[in-house]
C-alpha positions in Angstrom: 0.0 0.0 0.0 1.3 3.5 -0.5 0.3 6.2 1.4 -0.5 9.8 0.2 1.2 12.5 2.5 -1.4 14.4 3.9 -0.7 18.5 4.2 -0.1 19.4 7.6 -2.0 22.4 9.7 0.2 25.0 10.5 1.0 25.2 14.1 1.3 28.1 16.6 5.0 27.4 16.6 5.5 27.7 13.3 3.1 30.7 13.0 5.3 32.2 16.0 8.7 31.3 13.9 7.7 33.1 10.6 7.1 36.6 12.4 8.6 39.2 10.8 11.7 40.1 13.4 12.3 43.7 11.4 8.8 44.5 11.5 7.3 43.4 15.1 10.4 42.6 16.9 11.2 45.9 18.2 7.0 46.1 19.7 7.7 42.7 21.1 11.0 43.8 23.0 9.0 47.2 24.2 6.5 45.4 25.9 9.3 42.9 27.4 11.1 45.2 29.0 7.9 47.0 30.5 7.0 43.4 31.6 10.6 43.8 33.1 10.8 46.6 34.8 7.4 46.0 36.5 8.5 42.6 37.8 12.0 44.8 39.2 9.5 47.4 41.1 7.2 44.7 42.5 10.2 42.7 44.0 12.3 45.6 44.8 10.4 48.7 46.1 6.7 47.3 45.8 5.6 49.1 43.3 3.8 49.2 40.0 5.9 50.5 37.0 3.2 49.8 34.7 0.7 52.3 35.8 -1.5 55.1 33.8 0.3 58.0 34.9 4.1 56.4 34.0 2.6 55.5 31.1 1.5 58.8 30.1 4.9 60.1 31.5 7.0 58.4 28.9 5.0 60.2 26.7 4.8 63.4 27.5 8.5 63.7 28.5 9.1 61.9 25.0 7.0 63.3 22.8 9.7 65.9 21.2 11.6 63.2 20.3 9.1 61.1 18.6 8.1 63.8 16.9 11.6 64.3 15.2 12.6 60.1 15.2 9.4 60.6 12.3 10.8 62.8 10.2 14.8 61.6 11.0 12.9 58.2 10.2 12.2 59.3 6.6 15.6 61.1 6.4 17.4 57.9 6.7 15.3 55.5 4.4 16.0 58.3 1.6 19.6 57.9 2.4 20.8 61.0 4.0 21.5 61.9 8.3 20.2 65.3 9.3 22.3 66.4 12.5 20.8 70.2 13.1 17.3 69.1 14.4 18.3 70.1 17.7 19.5 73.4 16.9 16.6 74.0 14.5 14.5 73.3 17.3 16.1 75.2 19.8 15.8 78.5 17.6 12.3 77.8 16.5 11.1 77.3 19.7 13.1 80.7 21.1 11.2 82.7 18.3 8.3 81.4 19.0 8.5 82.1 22.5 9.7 85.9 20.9 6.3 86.0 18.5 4.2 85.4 22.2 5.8 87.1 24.8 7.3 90.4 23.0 5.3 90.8 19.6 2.1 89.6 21.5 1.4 87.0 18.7 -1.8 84.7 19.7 -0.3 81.3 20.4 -1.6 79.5 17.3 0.0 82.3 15.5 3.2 81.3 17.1 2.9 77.6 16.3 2.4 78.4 12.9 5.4 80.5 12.8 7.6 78.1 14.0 6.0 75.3 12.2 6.8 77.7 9.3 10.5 79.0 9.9 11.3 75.2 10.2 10.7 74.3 6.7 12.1 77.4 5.5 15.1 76.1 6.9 14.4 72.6 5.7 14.3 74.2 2.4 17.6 76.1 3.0 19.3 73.0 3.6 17.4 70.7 1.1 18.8 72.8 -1.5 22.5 72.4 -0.8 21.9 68.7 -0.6 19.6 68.1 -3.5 20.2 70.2 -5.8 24.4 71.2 -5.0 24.8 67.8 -3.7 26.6 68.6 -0.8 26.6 65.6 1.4 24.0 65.7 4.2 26.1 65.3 6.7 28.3 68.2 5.9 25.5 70.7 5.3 23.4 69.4 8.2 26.8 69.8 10.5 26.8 73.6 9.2 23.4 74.2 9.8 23.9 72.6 13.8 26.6 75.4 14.4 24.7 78.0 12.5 21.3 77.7 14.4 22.8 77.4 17.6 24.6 81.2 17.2 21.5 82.2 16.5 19.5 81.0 19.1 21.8 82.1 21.1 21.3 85.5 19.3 18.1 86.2 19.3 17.7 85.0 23.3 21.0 86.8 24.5 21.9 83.9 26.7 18.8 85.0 28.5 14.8 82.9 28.7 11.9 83.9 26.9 8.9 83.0 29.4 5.7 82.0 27.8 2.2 81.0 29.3 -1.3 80.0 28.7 -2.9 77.7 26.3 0.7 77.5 24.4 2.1 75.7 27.2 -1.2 73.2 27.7 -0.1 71.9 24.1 2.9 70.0 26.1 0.9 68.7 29.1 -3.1 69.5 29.0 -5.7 67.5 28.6 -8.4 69.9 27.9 -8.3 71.0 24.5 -10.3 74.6 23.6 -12.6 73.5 26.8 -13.1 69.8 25.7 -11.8 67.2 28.1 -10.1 64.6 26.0 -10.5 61.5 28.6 -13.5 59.9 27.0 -12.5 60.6 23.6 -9.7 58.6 24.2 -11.6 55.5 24.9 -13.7 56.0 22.3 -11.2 56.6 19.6 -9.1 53.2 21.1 -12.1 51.2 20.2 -12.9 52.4 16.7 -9.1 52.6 15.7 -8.9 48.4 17.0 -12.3 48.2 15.4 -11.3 49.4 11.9 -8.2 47.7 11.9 -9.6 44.2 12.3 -11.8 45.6 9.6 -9.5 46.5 6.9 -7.3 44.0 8.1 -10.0 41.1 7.6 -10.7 42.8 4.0 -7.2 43.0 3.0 -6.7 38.9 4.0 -9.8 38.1 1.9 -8.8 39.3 -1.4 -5.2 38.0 -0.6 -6.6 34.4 -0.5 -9.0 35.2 -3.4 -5.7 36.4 -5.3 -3.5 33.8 -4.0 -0.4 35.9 -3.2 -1.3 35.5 1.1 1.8 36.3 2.6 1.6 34.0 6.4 -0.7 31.4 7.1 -3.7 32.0 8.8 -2.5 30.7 11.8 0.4 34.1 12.2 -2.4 36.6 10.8 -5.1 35.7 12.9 -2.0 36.2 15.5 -1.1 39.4 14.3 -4.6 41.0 13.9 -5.8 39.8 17.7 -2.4 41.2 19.5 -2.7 44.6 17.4 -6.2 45.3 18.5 -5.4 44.5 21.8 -2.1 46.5 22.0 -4.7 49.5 20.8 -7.5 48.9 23.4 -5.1 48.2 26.2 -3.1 51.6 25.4 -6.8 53.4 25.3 -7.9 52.3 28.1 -4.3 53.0 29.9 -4.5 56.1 28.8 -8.3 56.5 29.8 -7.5 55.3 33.2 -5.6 58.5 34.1 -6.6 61.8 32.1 -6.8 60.9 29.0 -4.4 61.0 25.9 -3.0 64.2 26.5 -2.7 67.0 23.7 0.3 66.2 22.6 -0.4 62.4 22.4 -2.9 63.8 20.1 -1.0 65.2 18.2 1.3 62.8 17.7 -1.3 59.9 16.7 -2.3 62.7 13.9 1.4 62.4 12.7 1.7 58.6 12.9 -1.5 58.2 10.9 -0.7 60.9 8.2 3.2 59.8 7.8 2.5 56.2 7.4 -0.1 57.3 5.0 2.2 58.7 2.9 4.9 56.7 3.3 3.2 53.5 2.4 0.1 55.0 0.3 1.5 57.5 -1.8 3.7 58.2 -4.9 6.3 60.5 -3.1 6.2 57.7 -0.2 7.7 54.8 -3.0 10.0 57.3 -4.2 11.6 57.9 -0.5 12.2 54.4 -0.4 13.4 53.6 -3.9 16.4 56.8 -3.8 17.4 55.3 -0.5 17.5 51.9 -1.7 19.3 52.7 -4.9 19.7 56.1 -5.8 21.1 55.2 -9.5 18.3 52.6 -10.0 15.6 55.1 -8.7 16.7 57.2 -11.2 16.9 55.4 -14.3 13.5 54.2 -13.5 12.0 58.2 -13.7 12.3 58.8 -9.8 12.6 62.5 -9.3 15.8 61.9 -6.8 16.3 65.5 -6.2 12.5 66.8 -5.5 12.2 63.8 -3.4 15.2 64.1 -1.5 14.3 68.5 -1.0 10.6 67.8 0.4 12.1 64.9 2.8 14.1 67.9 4.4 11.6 70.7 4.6 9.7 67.7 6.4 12.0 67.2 8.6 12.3 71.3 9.3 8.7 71.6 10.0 8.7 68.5 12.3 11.9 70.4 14.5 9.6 73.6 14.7 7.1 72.1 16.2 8.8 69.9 18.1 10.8 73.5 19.1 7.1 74.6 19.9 6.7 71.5 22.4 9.7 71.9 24.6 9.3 75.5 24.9 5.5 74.6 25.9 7.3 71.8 28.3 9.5 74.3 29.8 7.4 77.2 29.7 10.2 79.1 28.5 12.6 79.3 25.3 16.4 78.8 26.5 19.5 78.7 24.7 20.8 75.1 25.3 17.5 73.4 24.6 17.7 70.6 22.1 21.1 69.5 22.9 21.9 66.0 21.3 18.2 65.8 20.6 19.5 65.0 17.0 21.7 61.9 18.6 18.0 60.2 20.6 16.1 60.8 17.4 18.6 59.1 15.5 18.9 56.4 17.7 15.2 56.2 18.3 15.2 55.5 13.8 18.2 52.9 14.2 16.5 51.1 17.0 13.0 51.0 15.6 14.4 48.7 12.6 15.8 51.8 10.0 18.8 50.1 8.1 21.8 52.1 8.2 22.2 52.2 4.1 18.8 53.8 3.6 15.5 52.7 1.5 14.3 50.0 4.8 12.3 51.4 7.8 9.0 52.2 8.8 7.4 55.7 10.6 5.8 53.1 13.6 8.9 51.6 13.9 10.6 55.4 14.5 8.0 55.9 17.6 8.0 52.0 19.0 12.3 52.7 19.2 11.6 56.1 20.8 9.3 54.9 23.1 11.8 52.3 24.2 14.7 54.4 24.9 11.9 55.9 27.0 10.6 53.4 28.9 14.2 52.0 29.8 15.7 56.0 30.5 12.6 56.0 33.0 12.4 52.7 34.1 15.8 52.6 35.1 16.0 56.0 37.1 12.8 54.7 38.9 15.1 52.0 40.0 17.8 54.5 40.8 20.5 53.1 38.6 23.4 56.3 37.7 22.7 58.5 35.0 26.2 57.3 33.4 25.0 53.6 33.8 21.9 54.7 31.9 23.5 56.1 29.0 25.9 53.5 28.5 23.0 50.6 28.5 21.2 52.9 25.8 24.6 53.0 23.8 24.7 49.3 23.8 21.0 49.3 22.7 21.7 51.3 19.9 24.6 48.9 19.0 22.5 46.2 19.0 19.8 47.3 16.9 22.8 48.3 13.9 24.2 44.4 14.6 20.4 43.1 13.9 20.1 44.8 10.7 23.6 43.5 9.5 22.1 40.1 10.8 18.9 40.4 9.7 20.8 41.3 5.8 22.8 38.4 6.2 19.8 35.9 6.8 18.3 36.8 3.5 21.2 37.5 1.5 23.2 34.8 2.5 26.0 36.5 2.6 29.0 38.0 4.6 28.5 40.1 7.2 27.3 42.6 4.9 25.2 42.0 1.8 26.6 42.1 -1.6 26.7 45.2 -3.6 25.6 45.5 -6.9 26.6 48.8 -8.8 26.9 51.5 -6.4 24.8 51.9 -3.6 23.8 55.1 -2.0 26.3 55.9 1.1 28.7 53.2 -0.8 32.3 53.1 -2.2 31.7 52.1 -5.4 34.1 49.3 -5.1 31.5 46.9 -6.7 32.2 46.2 -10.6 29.9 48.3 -13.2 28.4 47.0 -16.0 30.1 47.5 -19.0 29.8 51.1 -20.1 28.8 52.5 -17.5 29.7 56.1 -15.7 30.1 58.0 -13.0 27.8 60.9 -14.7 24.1 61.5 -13.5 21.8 60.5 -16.4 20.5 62.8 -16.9 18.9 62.4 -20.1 17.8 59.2 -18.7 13.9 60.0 -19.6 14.3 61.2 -23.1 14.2 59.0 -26.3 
C-alpha cells in the first residue's frame, strides 16, 4: 500500500517562527522590557511600573523626540543623516517664544510660525543637498553650528517665558474647553475596530488572489495582538486623564506619515532613492525633488517639536535641544531603520523612541546612575545596527554585509559596473 502525504496544519509554533523580526520585533521587545521593569518594582520597592500615569509620562516627556525620530525616520530610508534638528528646534522654539511674549502673537499664530521658519530652513538646507549635492552630513553639521549662534542671538543667553494655552499643548488634557479623557476610549475602540476591519478585508482578497503572505495561523495572530495592544493603550490612557494633547498630536502624525509613506507616490520614491539612488533614477524617480521635500519635512517636524519643549519648559532657553538629534537618530536605528537607507518604517521610528523611554525611565525609577543609563542605551543602539547587519545576512546569505551590486547610496563604489557605465548622472535618462 502507499500512502498519500497528507498536508499538515500549521502550528502556533511555526506561525510564531515566521514573524517578521524587522517588522514586530522591536514592539515585542517594548513590551518585554515594561514586563521587566514591572516585575523589578514589584520585587524591589513594591511598586507598580506599569501604571497610567508612568505611562503617560514616557510620553509626554518623549513626545519631542518622537516627533523628530518621524521625520529623521524618513531622512534615513531616503539615504541621507540630518544632524541640526536640535539646533533648529532650539531657535524655533526661542522665536516662538519671541512671537508670544514680546510681539504679543496669539499662540496658534506662534505655532504656525515656528512650524513655518522650520521648513524654510528645511528648504535652506534641502537645496544644498539636492540640488548642489553637498553631502547631508556636511550641510546638516553647518546648519547645527549656524542655528545654535543664532538662538543664542536672538535669546541673548537669556529665557523667553511663555504661558497659557501655548504651554497646555505639552501637558493638557483639555483641549479649547473639551476634556479629552473619554474621547480617548472611544477613539481606542474604533481605531482596534477598523483595523480588524481593513485588516480582515485586505486577507480576503489576498486568499482570493492567491499571493497571502503567512498562514492563517500568524495573521489571525497578528490581527488579535494589534487590536489589543490598541484597546489596552486606550484604556491606559483613559484610566488617568486621558491621551493628552500632545499624544494627540502625535497619533495625527503617525497616521498621516505612514499614510504617505506607504500609500503614496512621493512615499515609493523615499524608499526607492534610498535603496538605490542610481536605479531610482533610471527608473523616472525624481531623486532631487524627493530628497528636498524629505528635508523641509524634517524642518517643519523640529519647529514644532521646538514649539513642544518651549511649551514643556514654559520658556525658550539657549541650550535646549542639545543631542536631541543623537535620541532621534537612535530612536530611527532602534525601531528597525537600516543604516544604508531605503528600509524602515514611521511606527517603527516611535516604538524605538518609546523604548529608549521606557528603559531611561524605568531605570531612574530604579535608581541606577545616570552614566549607567546612557551607556545601556549605547549598547542598545549597537545592537539594533548588529540586527540589521544580521537580519541582511539571513536573506542574502552572505557575509556580514550584503553584496553590492553597482553602487549603492552611502557606498564606495568598489563593486564592478556593468560594461559602459559612468560615474555621470543620467541625466537624459527619460528622453528618447
Amino acid at each position: 500500500m502507499t500512502t498519500v502525504p497528507t498536508k499538515s496544519r500549521p502550528s502556533l509554533i511555526s506561525a510564531l517562527r515566521n514573524i517578521n523580526l524587522r517588522a514586530y520585533g522591536m514592539i515585542i521587545a517594548l513590551v518585554l522590557i515594561m514586563i521587566l521593569f514591572q516585575v523589578l518594582n514589584v520585587s524591589l520597592q513594591n511598586e507598580n511600573f506599569i501604571t497610567p500615569l508612568n505611562i503617560t509620562n514616557v510620553i509626554l516627556q518623549n513626545s519631542y523626540i518622537l516627533i523628530l525620530a518621524i521625520g529623521m525616520m524618513l531622512v534615513i530610508v531616503n539615504g541621507h543623516i540630518d544632524l541640526s534638528v536640535g539646533s533648529v528646534l532650539a531657535f524655533c522654539g526661542a522665536m516662538s517664544a519671541i512671537a508670544l511674549s514680546d510681539w504679543n502673537w496669539p499662540w496658534y499664530a506662534a505655532v504656525l510660525f515656528a512650524v513655518g521658519l522650520g521648513a524654510l530652513i528645511g528648504v535652506w538646507q534641502a537645496f544644498w543637498i539636492a540640488y548642489v549635492r553637498i553631502p547631508a552630513f556636511i550641510v546638516t553639521l553647518a546648519g547645527m553650528l549656524i542655528f545654535r549662534g543664532l538662538t543664542l542671538k536672538v535669546l541673548g543667553a537669556e529665557t523667553k517665558g511663555t504661558n497659557g494655552t501655548f504651554n497646555e499643548l505639552a501637558s493638557g488634557y483639555h483641549f479649547l474647553g473639551v476634556d479629552l479623557q473619554m474621547p480617548t476610549l472611544v477613539v481606542g475602540v474604533v481605531g482596534a475596530a477598523l483595523f480588524v476591519f481593513f485588516s480582515v478585508r485586505s486577507r480576503t482578497r489576498q486568499v482570493k488572489a492567491g499571493i497571502a503572505g503567512s498562514s492563517q495561523v500568524a495573521w489571525l495572530i497578528r490581527t488579535v495582538a494589534i487590536a489589543a495592544v490598541v484597546l489596552l493603550a486606550a484604556y491606559t490612557f483613559y484610566s488617568y486623564k486621558g491621551l493628552p494633547i500632545i499624544g494627540w498630536i502625535l497619533l495625527g502624525l503617525v497616521l498621516l506619515f505612514t499614510f504617505i509613506a506607504n500609500r503614496t507616490v512621493f512615499g515609493r520614491h523615499i524608499y526607492a532613492g534610498g535603496g538605490n539612488e542610481k536605479a531610482a533614477l533610471l527608473s523616472g524617480v525624481k531623486t532631487k525633488q524627493t530628497t528636498f521635500w524629505v528635508f523641509v519635512i524634517m524642518g517643519a517636524l523640529a519647529g514644532l517639536a521646538g514649539v513642544i519643549v518651549t511649551a514643556r519648559l514654559h520658556a525658550a532657553t539657549p541650550g535646549a535641544g542639545n543631542a536631541f538629534e543623537l535620541s532621534a537618530i537612535a530612536s530611527a536605528f532602534i525601531g528597525g531603520a537600516s543604516v544604508t537607507g531605503g528600509v524602515g518604517t514611521i511606527i517603527g521610528a516611535v516604538i524605538g523612541g518609546l523604548v529608549m523611554g521606557v528603559m531611561n525611565q524605568g531605570m531612574q525609577v530604579l535608581g541606577i546612575a545616570t552614566d549607567t543609563v546612557q551607556i545601556i542605551l549605547g549598547l542598545v543602539v549597537l545592537a539594533a545596527v548588529l540586527f540589521d547587519v544580521w537580519n541582511k545576512k539571513r536573506s542574502t546569505g552572505g557575509g556580514l554585509m550584503p553584496p553590492i551590486v553597482g553602487t549603492t547610496p552611502g557606498g564606495s563604489g568598489d563593486a564592478k559596473k556593468p560594461k559602459g557605465d559612468t560615474d555621470k548622472e543620467p541625466a537624459a535618462a527619460s528622453t528618447k
